[in-house]
C-alpha positions as CSV (number, residue, x, y, z in Angstrom):
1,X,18.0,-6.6,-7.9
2,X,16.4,-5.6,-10.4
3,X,13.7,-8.5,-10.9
4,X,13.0,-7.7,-7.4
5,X,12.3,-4.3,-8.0
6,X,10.3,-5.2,-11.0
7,X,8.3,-7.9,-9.0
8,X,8.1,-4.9,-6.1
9,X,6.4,-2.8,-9.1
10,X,3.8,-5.6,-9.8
11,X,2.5,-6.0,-6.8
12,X,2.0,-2.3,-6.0
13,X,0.0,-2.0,-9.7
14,X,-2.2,-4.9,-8.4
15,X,-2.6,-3.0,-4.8
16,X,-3.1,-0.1,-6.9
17,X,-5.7,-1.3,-9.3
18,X,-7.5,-3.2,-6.6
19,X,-7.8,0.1,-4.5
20,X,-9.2,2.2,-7.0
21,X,-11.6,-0.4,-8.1
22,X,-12.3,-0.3,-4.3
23,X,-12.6,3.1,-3.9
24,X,-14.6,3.4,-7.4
25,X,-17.1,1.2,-6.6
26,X,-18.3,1.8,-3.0
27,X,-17.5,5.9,-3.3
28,X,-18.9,6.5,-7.3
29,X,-21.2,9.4,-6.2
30,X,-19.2,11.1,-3.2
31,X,-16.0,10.7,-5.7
32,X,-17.7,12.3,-8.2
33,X,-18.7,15.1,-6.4
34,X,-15.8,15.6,-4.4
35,X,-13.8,15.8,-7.6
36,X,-15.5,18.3,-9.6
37,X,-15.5,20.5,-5.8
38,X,-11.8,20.5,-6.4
39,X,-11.7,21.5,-10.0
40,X,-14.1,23.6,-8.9
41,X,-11.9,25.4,-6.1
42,X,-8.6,25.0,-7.4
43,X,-8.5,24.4,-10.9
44,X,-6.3,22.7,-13.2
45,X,-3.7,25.0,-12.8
46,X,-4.1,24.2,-8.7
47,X,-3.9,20.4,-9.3
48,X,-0.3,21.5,-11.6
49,X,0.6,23.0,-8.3
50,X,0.1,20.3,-5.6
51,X,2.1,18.1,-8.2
52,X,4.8,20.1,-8.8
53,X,5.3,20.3,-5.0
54,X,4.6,16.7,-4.0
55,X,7.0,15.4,-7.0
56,X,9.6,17.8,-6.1
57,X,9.6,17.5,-2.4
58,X,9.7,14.6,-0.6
59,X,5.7,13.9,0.6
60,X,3.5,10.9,1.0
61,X,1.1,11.8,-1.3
62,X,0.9,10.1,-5.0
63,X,0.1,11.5,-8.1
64,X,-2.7,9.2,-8.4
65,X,-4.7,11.3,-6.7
66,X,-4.6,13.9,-9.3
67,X,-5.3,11.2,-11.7
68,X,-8.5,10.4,-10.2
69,X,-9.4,13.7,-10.1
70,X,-9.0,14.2,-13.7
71,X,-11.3,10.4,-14.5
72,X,-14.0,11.4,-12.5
73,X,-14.4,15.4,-12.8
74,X,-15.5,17.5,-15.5
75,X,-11.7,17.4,-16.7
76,X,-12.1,14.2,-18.1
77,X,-13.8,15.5,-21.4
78,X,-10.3,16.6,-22.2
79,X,-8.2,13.7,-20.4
80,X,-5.5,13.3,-22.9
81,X,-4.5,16.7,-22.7
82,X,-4.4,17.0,-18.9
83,X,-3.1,13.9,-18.5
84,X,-0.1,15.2,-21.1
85,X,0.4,18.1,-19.0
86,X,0.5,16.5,-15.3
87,X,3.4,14.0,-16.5
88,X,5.4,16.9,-18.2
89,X,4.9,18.9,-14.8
90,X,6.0,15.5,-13.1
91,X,9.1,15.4,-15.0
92,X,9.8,19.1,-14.3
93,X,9.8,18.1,-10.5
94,X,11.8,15.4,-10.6
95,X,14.5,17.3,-12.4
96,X,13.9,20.0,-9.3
97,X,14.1,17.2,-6.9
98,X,17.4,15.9,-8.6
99,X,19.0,19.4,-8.5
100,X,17.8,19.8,-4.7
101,X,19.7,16.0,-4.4
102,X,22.6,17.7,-6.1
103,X,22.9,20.3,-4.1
104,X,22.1,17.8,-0.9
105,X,24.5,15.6,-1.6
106,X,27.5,18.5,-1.3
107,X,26.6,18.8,3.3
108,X,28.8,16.1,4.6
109,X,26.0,15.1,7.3
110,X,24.4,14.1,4.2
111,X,27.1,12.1,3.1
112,X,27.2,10.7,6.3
113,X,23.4,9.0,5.9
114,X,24.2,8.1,2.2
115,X,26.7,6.1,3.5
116,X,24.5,4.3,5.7
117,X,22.6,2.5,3.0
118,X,23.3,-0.6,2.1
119,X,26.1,-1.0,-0.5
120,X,24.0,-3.3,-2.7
121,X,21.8,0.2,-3.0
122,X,24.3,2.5,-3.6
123,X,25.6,-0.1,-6.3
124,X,22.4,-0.7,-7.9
125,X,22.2,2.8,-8.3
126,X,25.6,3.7,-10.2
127,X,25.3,0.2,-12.2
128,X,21.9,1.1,-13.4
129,X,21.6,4.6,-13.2
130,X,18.8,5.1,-16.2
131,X,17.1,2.0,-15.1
132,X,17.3,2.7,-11.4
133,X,15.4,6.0,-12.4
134,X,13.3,4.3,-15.1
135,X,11.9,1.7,-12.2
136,X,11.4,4.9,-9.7
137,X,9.4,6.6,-12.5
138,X,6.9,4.2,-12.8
139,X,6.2,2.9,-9.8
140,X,3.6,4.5,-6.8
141,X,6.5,5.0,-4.4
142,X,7.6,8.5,-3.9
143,X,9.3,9.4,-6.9
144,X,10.8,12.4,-5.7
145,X,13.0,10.3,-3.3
146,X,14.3,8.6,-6.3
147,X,15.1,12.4,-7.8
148,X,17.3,13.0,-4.9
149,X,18.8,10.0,-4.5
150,X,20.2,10.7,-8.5
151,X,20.8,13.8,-7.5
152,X,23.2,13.0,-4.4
153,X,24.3,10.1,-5.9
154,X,25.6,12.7,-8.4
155,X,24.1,10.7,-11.7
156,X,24.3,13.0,-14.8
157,X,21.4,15.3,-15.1
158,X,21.3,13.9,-18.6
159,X,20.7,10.3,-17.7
160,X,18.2,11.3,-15.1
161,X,16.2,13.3,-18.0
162,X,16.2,10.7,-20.4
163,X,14.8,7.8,-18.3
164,X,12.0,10.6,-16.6
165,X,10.9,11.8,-20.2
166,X,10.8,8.1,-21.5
167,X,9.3,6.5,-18.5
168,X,7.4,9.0,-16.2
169,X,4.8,10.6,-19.0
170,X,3.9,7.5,-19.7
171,X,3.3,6.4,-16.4
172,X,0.7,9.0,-16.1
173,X,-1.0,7.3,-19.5
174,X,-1.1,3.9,-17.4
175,X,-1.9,4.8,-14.4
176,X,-4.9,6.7,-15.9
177,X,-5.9,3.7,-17.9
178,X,-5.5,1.3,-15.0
179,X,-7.7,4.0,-13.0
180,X,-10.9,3.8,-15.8
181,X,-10.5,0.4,-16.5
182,X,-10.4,-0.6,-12.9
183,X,-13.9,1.4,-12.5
184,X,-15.2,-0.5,-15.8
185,X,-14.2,-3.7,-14.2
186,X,-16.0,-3.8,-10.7
């Protein structure tokens, strides 16, 4: 299961790179613009904000965003440093989302849909705790649902720490990179 998580997380970079390439090349100006509007509006602080929210909470839309707000605004003088600070913000929700998981997973009606997944998932899960969270970390599915699952799943707090600190911060690096180099590419 875990190769075909791993092959999962492949093909989601490629869409990924391929989209921003995309969107890079045929939006450069509009992007542009429309970043430094937000920074403008909201701020860095804002952008914190929306992440925070969106990584604690389950919501369809990615940190990547942010990301691309950072590479193509006025932010991006300073990059590593925002960068730095969106991924420890990201790790800070998921530890939220684990602890609203936690406290989920006590409502028997939620018990009730945990026991409709597949057993194979549940499994996965307990066997590979750190590595289950380690693949939802770095890959542009919701992370947050993988927070709760921990969390009603009732995997140590510890274990969910340790494999968002070493995987999700860096995430942010490479998905940042991935976002530059695909506008340097096309």
């Amino acid at each position: 299961m875990i190769s075909e998580n791993l092959i999962k997380t492949l093909i989601a970079l490629a869409i990924f790179v391929l989209t921003m390439a995309a969107i890079g090349y045929l939006f450069e100006e509009e992007l542009e613009a429309g970043t430094n509007w937000i920074v403008d509006q909201i701020g860095f602080l804002g952008l914190c904000l929306i992440l925070l929210v969106t990584d604690t909470l389950i919501t369809p839309f990615p940190p990547d965003v942010l990301l691309l707000v950072i590479a193509k605004s006025s932010l991006s003088e300073h990059w590593f440093m925002y960068v730095s600070i969106l991924g420890v913000v990201s790790c800070v929700a998921g530890m939220l989302g684990w602890g609203i998981g936690r406290w989920l997973g006590h409502f028997g009606f939620i018990k009730r849909i945990l026991g409709e997944l597949e057993e194979n998932q549940r499994e996965f899960i307990h066997r590979y705790g750190f590595w289950a969270i380690a693949i939802g970390s770095i890959t542009p599915f919701p992370f947050s649902v993988t927070c709760w699952a921990a969390g009603m799943m009732a995997l140590r707090g510890t274990t969910v720490l340790a494999a968002v600190l070493v995987f999700r911060i860096p995430r942010f690096f490479l998905y940042y990179w991935l976002i530059i180099a695909a506008s340097r590419w096309f």
